[in-house]
C-alpha positions in Angstrom: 48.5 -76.2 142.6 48.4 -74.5 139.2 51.3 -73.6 137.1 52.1 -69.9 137.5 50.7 -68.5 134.0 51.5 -65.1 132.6 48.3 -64.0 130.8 49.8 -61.7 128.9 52.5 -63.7 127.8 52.5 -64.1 123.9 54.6 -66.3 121.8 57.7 -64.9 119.4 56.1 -64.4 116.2 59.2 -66.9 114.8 58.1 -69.7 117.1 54.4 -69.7 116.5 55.2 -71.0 113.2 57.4 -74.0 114.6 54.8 -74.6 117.3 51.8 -74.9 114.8 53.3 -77.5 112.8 54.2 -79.0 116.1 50.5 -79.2 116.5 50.0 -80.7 113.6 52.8 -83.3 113.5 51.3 -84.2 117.5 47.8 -84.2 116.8 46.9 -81.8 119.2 46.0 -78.4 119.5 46.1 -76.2 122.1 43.1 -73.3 122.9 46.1 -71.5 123.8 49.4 -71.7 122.1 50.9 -69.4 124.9 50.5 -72.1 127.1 52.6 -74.5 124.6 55.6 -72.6 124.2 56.0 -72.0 128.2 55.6 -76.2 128.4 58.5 -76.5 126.0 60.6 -73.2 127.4 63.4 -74.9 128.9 64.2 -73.5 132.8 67.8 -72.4 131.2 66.1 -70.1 129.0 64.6 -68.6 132.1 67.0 -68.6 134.1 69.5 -66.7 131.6 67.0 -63.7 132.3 65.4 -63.5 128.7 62.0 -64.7 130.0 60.9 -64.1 133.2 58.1 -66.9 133.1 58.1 -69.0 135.7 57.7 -72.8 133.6 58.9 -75.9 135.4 55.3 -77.5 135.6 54.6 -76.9 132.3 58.5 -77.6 131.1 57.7 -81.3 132.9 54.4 -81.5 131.2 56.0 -81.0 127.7 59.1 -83.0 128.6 56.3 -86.1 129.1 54.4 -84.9 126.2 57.5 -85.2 124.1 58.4 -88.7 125.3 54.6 -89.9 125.2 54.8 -89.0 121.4 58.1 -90.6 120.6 57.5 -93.5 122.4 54.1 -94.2 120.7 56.6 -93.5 117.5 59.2 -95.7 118.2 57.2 -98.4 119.3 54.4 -98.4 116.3 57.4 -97.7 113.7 59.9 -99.9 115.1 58.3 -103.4 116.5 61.6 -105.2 116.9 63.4 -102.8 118.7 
């Protein structure tokens, strides 16, 4: 099943800033930013009615994204821990 994705949806022009230097400090980069910012919309931010997107497979996909990167962190950066 694919995520529900609004095609027209378009980032805040005050978050593409923070998402392309999330990019950058990741690695990665996405074709399509749109589909970055849903991944790391929390549901609460939906819920409270100021997006109606409809994100919780992406929100888990950047929740793992997230924890993939700072556990590659923590382990290369921290060997005794």
């Amino acid at each position: 099943m694919n995520p529900q994705v609004d095609e027209t949806y378009k980032p805040a022009e005050s978050r593409l800033g923070k998402l392309e230097q999330f990019q950058q400090w990741i690695g990665l980069y996405f074709r399509d930013i749109s589909l970055l910012d849903q991944a790391l919309t929390h549901k609460s931010y939906v819920n409270e009615g100021l997006n109606d997107l409809e994100n919780e497979k992406l929100e888990f996909l950047g929740d793992s994204v997230i924890g993939l990167v700072i556990s590659e962190h923590v382990f290369l950066n921290y060997p005794d821990y």
